[in-house]
C-alpha positions as CSV (number, residue, x, y, z in Angstrom):
1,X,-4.4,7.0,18.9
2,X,-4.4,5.7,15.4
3,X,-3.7,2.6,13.8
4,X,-2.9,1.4,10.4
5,X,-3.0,-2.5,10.2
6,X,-1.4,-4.0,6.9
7,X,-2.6,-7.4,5.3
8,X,-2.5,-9.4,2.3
9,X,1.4,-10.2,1.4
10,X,2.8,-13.3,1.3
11,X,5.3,-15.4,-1.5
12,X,3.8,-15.5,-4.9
13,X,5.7,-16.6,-8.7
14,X,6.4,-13.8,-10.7
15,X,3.5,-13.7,-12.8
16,X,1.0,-14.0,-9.8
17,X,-1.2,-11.6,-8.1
18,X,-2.0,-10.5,-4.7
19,X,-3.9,-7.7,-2.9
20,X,-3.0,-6.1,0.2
21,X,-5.2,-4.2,2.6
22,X,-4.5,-1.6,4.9
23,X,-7.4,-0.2,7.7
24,X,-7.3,2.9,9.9
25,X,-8.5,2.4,13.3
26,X,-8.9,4.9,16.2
27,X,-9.4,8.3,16.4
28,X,-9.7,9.0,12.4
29,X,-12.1,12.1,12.2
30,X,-10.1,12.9,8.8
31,X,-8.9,10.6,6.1
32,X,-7.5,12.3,3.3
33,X,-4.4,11.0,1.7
34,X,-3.6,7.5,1.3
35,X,-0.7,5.4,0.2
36,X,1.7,2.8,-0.1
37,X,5.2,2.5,0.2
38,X,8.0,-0.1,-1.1
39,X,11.4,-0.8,1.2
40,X,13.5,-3.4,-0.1
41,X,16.3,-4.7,2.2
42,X,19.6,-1.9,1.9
43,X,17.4,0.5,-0.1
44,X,15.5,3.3,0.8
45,X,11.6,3.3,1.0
46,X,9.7,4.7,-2.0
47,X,6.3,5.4,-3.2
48,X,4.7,2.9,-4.9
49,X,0.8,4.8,-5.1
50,X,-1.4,7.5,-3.5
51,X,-5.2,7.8,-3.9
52,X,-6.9,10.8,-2.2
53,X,-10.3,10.5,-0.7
54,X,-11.5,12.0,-3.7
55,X,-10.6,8.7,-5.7
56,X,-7.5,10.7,-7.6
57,X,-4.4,8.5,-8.2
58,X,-1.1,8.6,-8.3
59,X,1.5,5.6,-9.4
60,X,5.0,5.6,-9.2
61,X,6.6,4.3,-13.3
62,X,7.2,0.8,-12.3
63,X,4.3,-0.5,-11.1
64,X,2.1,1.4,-13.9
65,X,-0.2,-0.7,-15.7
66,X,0.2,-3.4,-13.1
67,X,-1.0,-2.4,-10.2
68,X,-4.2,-0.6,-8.7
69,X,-4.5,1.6,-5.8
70,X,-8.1,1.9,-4.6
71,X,-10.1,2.7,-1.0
72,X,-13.3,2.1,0.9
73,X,-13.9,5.4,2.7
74,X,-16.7,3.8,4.9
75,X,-14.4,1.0,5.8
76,X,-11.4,3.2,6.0
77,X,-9.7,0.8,3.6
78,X,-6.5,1.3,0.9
79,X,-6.0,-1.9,-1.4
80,X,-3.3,-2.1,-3.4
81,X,-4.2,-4.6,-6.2
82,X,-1.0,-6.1,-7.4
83,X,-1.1,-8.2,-10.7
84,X,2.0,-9.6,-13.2
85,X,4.4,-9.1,-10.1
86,X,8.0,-10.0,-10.8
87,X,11.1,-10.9,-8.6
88,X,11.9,-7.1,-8.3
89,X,8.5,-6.2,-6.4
90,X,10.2,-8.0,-3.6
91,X,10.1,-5.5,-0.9
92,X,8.2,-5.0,2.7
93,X,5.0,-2.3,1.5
94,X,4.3,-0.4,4.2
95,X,0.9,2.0,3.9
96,X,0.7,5.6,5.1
97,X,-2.4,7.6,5.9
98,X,-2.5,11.5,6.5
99,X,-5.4,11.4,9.6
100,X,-6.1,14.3,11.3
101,X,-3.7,16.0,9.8
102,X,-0.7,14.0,10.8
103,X,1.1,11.2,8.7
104,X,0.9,7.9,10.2
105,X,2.7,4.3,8.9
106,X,1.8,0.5,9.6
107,X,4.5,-1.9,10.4
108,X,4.6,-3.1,6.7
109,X,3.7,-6.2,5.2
110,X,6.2,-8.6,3.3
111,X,5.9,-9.6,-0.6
112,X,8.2,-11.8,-1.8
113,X,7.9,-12.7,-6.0
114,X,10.0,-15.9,-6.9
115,X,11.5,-16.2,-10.1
């Protein structure tokens, strides 16, 4: 079995920072791909960043430049550093990790920017 347990959102003013965290437990022999993922409520669920457990990133347009995907390998850690976030970032992020071969999601953490 594997587990991904999100952490870190909350409500913030635009403008205002947080960090979320999301940790693989269980039977994770392989980590390679790691993500996360923005659903706001009556939209569909999109990417937000990627990092590959060679360090290599990937960030969707709107959140270039303000946030920062990174991981711990040895804590089998994704962060997703989120600064200058605005009303719009609203959204439950939800992270995905391919382990073993097999895509897995957490139950998603909510972030709520007021204006």
């Amino acid at each position: 079995q594997v587990q991904l347990v999100e952490s870190g959102g909350g409500l913030v003013q635009a403008g205002g920072s947080l960090r979320l965290s999301c940790t693989a437990s269980g039977d994770t022999i392989c980590i390679s791909n790691m993500g996360w993922y923005s659903q706001a409520p009556g939209e569909e669920r999109e990417l937000v960043a990627t990092v590959n457990n060679a360090g290599g990133t990937n960030y969707a347009e709107f959140v270039k430049g303000r946030f920062t995907i990174s991981r711990d390998n040895a804590r089998k850690t994704v962060y997703l550093q989120m600064n200058s976030l605005k009303p719009e970032d609203t959204a439950s992020y939800y992270c995905k990790a391919a382990v073993n071969g097999k895509a897995y999601w957490g139950q998603g953490t909510q972030v709520t920017v007021s204006s």
